[in-house]
N, C-alpha and C positions, 0 to 999 in steps of 0.2 A: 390759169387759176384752177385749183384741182375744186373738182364739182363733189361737196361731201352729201348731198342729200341725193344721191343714188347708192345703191349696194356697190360692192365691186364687180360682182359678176354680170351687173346692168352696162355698163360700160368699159368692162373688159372681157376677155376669156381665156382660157386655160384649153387649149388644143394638145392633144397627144401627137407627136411627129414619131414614133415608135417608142413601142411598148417595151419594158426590159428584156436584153438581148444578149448574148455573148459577142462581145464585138470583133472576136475575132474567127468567127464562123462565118460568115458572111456580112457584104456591104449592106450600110442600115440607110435607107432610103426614106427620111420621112414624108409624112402627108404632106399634099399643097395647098398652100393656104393663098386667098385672096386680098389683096393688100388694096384694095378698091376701097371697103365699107371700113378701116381703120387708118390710126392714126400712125401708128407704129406697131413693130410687131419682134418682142425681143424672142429670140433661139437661146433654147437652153440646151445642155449637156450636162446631165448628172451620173458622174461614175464611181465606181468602186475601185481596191485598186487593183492593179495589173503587175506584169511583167517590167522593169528597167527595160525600155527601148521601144516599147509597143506601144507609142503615144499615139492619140486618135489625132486624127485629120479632121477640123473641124471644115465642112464645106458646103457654101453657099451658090443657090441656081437662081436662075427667075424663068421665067415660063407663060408663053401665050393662054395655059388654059390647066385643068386641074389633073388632066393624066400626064402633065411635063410635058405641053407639045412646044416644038422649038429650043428647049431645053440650053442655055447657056450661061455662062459664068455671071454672080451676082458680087461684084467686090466692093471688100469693105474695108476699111483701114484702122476702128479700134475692135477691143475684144475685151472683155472682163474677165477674172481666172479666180478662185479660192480655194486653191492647193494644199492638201494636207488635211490633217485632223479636222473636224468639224468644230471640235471645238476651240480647237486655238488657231485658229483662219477665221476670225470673224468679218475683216475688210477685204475688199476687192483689191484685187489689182488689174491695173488698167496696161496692157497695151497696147503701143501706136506702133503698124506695122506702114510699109508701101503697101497702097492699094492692092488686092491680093484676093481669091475666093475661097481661097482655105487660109487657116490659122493651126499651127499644130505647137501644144506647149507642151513642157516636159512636162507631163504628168500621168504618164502611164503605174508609176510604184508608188501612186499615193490617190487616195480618194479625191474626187476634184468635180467643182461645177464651173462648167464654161459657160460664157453668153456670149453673144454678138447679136446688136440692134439693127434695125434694119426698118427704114422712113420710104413709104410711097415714091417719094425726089428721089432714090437709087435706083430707081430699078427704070427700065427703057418704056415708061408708058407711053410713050408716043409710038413707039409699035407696037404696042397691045402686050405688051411685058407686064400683067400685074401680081402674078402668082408667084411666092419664095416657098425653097425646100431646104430645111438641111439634111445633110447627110453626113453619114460617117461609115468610106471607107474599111473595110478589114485594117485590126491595127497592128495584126500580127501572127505568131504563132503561139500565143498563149493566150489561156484564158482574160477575160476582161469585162464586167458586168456593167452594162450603161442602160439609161433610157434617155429619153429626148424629148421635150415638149416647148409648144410656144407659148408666151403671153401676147395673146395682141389686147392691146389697150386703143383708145382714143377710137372706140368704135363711135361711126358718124350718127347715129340715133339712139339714140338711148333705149334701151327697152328692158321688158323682165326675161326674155328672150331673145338671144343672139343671134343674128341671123344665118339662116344654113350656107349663105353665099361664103360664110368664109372659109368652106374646101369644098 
């Protein structure tokens, strides 16, 4: 049941996982965020567009702790994509791949937001896995302008203030 008598930013939040970058100047490593005090935590990808063939690598880790210690594959099997014009892409499109820690869609020559969801249940907590990054790879030899952030929602207490634990 969605809880309407909280703001949104009481029981969700907007994490920067890197700031606008050229994606193809170096691998974009985002922040690590704590999957402990939420419920979910969707990865975004928001790009501009690029070169035909310089498609980004969407790629998912998980991690014993917030500087990446232990660092290994986080996979997941769908991905959400909105390829193309902003304005005439208004529905998602859904893919279902094999289990996998990247995702890479053809959308390097057109402006695109990527997501992939990612639930507490994925990741290895019973070894102390509770921390996701994503990343994105160099996608090539040509320019390509992205940023990256998370929503984590279904934070466990509500408050007016988010707590620091989640990176």
């Amino acid at each position: 049941m969605t809880d309407f008598n909280h703001e949104f930013l009481e029981i969700a939040d907007i994490v920067p996982a890197f700031v606008p970058a050229d994606l193809h100047t170096s691998a974009n490593g985002g922040q690590w965020v704590d999957m402990k005090y939420i419920g979910r935590l969707l990865c975004v990808l928001f790009k501009a567009a690029g070169t035909a063939g310089d498609d980004p690598v969407i790629t998912l880790k998980q991690a014993t702790s917030n500087t990446g210690a232990g660092a290994k594959s986080l996979t997941f099997t769908r991905a959400r994509t909105k390829i193309g014009a902003i304005a005439t892409t208004p529905q998602w499109t859904v893919t279902t791949q094999a289990a996998a820690n990247t995702f890479t869609p053809v959308s390097a020559a057109s402006p695109a937001v990527i997501a992939v969801e990612v639930q507490p249940t994925d990741l290895d907590m019973n070894n102390g896995f509770s921390f996701v990054q994503l990343s994105i790879p160099i996608t090539g030899a040509n320019p390509q302008l992205g940023a990256a952030f998370y929503i984590a929602y279904g934070i466990k207490y509500a408050q007016s203030t988010t707590p620091n634990e989640l990176i």
